[in-house]
C-alpha positions as CSV (number, residue, x, y, z in Angstrom):
1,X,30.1,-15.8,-0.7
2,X,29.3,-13.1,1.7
3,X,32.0,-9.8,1.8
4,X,34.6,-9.3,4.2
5,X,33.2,-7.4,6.1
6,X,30.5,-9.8,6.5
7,X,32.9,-12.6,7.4
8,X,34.8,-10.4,9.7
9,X,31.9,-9.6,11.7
10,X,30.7,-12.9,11.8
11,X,33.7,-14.3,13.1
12,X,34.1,-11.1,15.8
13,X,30.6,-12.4,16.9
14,X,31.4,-15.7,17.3
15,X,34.3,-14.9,19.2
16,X,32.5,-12.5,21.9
17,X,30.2,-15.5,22.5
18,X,32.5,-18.2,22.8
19,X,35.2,-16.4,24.6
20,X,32.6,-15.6,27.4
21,X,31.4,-19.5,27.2
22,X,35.6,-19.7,27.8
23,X,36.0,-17.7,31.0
24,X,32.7,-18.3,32.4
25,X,31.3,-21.8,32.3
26,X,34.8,-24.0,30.9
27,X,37.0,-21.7,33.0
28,X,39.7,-24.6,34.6
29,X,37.7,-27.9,33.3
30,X,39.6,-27.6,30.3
31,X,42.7,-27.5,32.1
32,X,41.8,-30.5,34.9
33,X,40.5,-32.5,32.0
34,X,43.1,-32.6,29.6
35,X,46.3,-30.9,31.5
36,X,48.7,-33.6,32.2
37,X,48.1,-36.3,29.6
38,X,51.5,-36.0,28.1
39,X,54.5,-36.6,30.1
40,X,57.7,-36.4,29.1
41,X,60.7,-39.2,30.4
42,X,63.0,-36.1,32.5
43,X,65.5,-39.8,34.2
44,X,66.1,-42.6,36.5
45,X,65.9,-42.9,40.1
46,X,66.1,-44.9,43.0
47,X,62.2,-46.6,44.0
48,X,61.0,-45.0,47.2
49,X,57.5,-46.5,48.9
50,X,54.5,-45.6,47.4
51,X,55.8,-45.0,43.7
52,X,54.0,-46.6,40.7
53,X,55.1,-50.4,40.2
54,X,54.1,-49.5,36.5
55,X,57.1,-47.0,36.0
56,X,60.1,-49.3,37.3
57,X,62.7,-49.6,34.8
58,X,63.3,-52.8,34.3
59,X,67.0,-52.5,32.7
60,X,68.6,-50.6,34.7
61,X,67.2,-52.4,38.4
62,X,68.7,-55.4,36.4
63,X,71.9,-53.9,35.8
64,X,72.3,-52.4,39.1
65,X,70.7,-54.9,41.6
66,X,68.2,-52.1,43.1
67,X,64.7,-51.0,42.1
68,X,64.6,-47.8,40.0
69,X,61.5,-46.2,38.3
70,X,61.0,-43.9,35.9
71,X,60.3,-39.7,36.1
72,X,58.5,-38.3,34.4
73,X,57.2,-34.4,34.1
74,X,53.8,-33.3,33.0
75,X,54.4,-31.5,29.7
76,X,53.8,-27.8,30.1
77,X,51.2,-27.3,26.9
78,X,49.0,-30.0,24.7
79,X,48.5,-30.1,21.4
80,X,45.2,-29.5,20.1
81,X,43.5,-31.0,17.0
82,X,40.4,-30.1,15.3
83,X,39.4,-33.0,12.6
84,X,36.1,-31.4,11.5
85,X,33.5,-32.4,8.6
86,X,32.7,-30.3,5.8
87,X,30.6,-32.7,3.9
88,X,27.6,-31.5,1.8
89,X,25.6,-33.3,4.8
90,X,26.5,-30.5,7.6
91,X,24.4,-27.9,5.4
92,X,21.6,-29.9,6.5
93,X,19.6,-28.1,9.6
94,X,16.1,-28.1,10.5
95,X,15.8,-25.4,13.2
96,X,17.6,-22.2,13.6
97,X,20.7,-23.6,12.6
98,X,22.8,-26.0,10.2
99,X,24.8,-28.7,11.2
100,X,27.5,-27.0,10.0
101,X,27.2,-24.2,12.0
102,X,26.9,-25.6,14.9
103,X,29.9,-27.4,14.5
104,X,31.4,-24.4,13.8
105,X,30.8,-22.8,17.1
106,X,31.9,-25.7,19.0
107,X,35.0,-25.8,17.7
108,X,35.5,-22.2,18.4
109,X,34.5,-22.5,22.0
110,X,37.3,-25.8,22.2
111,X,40.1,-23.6,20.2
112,X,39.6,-20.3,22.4
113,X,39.9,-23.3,25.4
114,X,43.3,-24.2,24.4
115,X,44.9,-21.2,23.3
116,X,43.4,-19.7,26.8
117,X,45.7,-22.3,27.9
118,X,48.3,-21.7,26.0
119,X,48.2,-24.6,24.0
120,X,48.5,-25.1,20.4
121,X,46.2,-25.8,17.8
122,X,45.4,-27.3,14.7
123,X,42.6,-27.8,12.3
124,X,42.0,-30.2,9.3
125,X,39.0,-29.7,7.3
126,X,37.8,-33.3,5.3
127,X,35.0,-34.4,3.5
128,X,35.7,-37.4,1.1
129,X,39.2,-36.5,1.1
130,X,41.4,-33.9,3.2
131,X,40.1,-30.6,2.3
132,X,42.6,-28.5,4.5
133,X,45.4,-28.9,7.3
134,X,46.8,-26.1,8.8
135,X,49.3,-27.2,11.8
136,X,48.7,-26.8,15.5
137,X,50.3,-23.1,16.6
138,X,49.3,-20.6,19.1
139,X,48.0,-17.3,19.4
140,X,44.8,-15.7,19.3
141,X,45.1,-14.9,15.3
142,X,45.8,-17.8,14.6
143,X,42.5,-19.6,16.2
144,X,40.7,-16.9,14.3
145,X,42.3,-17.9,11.2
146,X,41.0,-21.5,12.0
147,X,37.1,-20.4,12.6
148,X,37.1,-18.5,9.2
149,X,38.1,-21.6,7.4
150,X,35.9,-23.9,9.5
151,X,32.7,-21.1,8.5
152,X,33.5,-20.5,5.1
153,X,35.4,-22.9,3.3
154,X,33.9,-24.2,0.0
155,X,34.5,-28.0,-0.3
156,X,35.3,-30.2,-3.1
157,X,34.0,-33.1,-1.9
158,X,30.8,-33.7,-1.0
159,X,30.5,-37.3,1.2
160,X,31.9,-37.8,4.3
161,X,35.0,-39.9,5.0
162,X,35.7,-39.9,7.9
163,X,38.6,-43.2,7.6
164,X,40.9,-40.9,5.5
165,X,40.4,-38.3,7.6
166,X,42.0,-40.3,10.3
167,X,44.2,-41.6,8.4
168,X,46.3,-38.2,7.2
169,X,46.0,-37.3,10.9
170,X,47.9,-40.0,12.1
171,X,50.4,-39.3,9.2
172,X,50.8,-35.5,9.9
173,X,50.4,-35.4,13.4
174,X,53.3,-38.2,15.1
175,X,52.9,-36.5,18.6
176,X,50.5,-37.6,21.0
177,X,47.5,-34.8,20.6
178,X,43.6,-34.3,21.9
179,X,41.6,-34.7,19.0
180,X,38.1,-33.6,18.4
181,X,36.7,-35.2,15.7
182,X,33.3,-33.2,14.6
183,X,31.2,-35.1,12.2
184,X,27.6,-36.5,11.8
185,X,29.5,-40.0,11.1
186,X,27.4,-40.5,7.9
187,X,30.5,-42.4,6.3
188,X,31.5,-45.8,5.2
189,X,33.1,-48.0,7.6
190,X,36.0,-46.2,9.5
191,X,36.7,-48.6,12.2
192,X,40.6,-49.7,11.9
193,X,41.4,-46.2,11.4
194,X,40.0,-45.4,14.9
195,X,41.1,-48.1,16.8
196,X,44.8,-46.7,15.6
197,X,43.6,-43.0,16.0
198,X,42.2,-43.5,19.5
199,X,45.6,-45.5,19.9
200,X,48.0,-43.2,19.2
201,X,46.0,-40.3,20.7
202,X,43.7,-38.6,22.7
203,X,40.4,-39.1,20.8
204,X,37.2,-37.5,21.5
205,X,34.0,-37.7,18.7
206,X,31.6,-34.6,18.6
207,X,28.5,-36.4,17.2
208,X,26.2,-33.7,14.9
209,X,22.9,-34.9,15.4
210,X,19.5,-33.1,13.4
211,X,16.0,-33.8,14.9
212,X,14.5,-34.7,11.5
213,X,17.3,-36.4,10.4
214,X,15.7,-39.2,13.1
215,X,12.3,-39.0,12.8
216,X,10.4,-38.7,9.0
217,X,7.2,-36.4,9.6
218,X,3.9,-37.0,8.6
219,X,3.7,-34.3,5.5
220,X,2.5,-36.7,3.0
221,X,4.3,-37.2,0.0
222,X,7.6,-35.6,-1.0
223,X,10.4,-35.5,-2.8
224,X,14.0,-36.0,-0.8
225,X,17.5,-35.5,-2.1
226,X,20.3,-36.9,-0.7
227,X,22.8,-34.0,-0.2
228,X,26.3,-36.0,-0.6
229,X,25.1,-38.2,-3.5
230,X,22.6,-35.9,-5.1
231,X,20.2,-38.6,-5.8
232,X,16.2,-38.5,-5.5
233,X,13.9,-39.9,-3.8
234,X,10.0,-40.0,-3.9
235,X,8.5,-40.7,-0.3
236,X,5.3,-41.1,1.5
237,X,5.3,-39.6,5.2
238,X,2.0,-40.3,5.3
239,X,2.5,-44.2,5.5
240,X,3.2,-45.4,8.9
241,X,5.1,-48.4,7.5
242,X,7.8,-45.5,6.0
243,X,7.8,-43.4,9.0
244,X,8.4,-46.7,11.3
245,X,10.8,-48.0,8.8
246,X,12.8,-44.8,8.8
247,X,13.2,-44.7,12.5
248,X,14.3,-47.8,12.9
249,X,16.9,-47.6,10.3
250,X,18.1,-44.9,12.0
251,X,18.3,-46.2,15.2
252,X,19.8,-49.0,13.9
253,X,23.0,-46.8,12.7
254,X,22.9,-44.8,16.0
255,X,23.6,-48.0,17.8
256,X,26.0,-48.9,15.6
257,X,28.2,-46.1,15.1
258,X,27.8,-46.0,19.7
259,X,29.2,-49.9,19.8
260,X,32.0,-48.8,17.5
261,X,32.8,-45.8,19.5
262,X,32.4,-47.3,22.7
263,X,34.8,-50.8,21.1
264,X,37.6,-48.4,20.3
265,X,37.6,-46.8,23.7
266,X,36.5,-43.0,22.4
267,X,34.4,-40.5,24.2
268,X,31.1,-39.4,22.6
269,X,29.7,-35.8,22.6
270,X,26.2,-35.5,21.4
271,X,25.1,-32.2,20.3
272,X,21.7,-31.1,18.5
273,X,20.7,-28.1,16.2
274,X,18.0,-27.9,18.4
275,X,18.9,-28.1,21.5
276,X,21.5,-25.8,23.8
277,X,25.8,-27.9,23.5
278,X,26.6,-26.1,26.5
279,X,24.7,-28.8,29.1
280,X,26.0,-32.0,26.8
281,X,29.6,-30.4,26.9
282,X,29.5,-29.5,30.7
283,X,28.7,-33.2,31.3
284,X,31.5,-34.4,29.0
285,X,34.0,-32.6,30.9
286,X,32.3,-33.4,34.6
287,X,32.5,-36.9,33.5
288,X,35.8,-37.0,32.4
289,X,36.9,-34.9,35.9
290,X,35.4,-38.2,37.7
291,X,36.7,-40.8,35.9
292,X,40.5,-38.7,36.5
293,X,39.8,-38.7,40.0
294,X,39.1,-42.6,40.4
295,X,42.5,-43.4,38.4
C-alpha cells in the first residue's frame, strides 16, 4: 500500500489533469446534457396553445370543466452516482495502464463535472457484493475523498456482480439520479436489475474494455489464470483453432452484453487501456446533445 504522501500526490495529479479536461474540453456539455432531467411539480394552470398535451391534468380539467396542465420547474442541481467495479478483473491491463486505473480517471473527470456544477455526488464501490457507499454530497473535498477510495480501496470480493450492485442502488438511492455504471460487465446475468435501474434512473454504462482481453496472441503455449476465480489454465496460442475460438467467444459476449444494453434503453461508453477516453466520451455527450435537440 503506497504512503500518504504517495496517495496524496497521486490523487493531486489526477486532479490537475482532470480538472483541465473539466474546463477545457466538457466545459457546458455536461450541463446541456444532463441539466434539466429532473423537474419538480411547482402547480396547476389554465392550458394556453402550444403547451404539452402530455402534462394536462386530467383531474382537475374534470372537476373544473376547463383544460389545465401541469408546471413544472427544472430542478436547480442533479444528483450524481458513481456505481464503479472493483473486481479482481480491473487489475487486468495490457498497455500503460490497468483497467482499474482507467476507470479511475474517468470517474474523476465525471465527479469534478458535477461538482463544477454544483451538483452532488455519490460513489458505490462493488465487486461481488457492495464494497462501499458513500452518499451523493458536494464540495470539492468530498470528490477528492471519492477518487482516493475509487484508487486505493482493497476489495473483498473478487468477481464481479454487477445485479447486486444495482440492486442496493435502487434501495439507497429513491431519487431519480444520473448513474455511471463503470464495469468490464464480466458478471452473471444482471438483466432485471437494469431494466428497473435504467427505469427508475438516468443510466449510463462505462464499458472497460482491454485489447488482449479480445484477441489471444500467438506466443505459444502458456499458462492463464483467471483473476476473479483464481483457476488455471494451460493454453496453446499457437493453434489457430484456440486463437479463432477465443475471438469468437468473445465477440459473442460483446454482442450480448450490447443487445442487453441496447433492450433496456441504456447508453454505452466504450473506453480502452489503449486508446485515448477523451474522443469516445466527447462523442457520448455530442450524441446525447442531438438526440435532446430532436425531442
Amino acid at each position: 500500500m503506497p504512503d500518504t504522501a504517495a496517495i496524496l500526490k497521486k490523487i493531486r495529479r489526477l486532479e490537475l489533469r482532470t480538472r483541465r479536461l473539466v474546463e477545457n474540453a466538457f466545459a457546458g456539455q455536461y450541463h446541456s446534457v444532463f441539466k434539466g432531467r429532473g423537474m419538480n411539480f411547482e402547480d396547476v394552470r389554465t392550458y394556453n396553445p402550444g403547451d404539452e398535451v402530455r402534462f394536462i391534468d386530467r383531474n382537475v380539467t374534470a372537476r373544473t370543466g376547463d383544460l389545465h396542465v401541469k408546471n413544472f420547474t427544472e430542478e436547480r442541481e442533479l444528483t450524481v452516482v458513481l456505481l464503479v467495479d472493483v473486481s479482481a478483473s480491473g487489475a487486468f491491463g495490457s498497455v500503460a495502464q490497468s483497467k482499474r486505473e482507467l476507470a479511475a480517471e474517468v470517474a474523476c473527470l465525471l465527479a469534478f463535472s458535477a461538482i463544477r456544477n454544483r451538483d452532488k455526488v455519490g460513489l458505490i464501490l462493488f465487486s461481488d457484493e457492495v464494497e462501499l457507499f458513500l452518499p451523493p454530497r458536494k464540495g470539492r473535498g468530498y470528490v477528492l475523498r471519492l477518487i482516493r477510495e475509487i484508487l486505493f480501496h482493497r476489495p473483498r470480493g473478487r468477481r464481479t456482480g454487477v445485479a447486486q450492485a444495482l440492486e442496493y442502488l435502487n434501495k439507497v438511492v429513491t431519487r431519480r439520479a444520473v448513474v455511471f455504471l463503470v464495469s468490464d460487465f464480466q458478471s452473471p446475468d444482471f438483466s432485471r436489475p437494469l431494466a428497473a435501474t435504467s427505469r427508475r434512473h438516468d443510466l449510463v454504462a462505462v464499458d472497460v474494455v482491454d485489447p488482449l482481453e479480445e484477441t489471444l496472441p500467438d506466443v505459444g503455449r502458456v499458462s492463464l489464470e483467471d483473476a476473479e476465480t483464481g483457476e488455471i489454465y494451460e493454453v496453446n496460442t499457437s493453434d489457430s483453432r484456440v486463437r479463432s475460438g477465443f475471438a469468437k467467444a468473445v465477440a459473442a459476449r460483446r454482442e450480448g452484453l450490447a443487445t442487453l444494453l441496447r433492450r433496456a434503453q441504456v447508453d454505452t461508453i466504450e473506453l480502452r487501456t489503449d486508446q485515448d477516453y477523451l474522443p469516445a466520451l466527447r462523442a457520448f455527450f455530442l450524441q446525447r446533445e442531438r438526440r435532446i435537440a430532436r425531442r
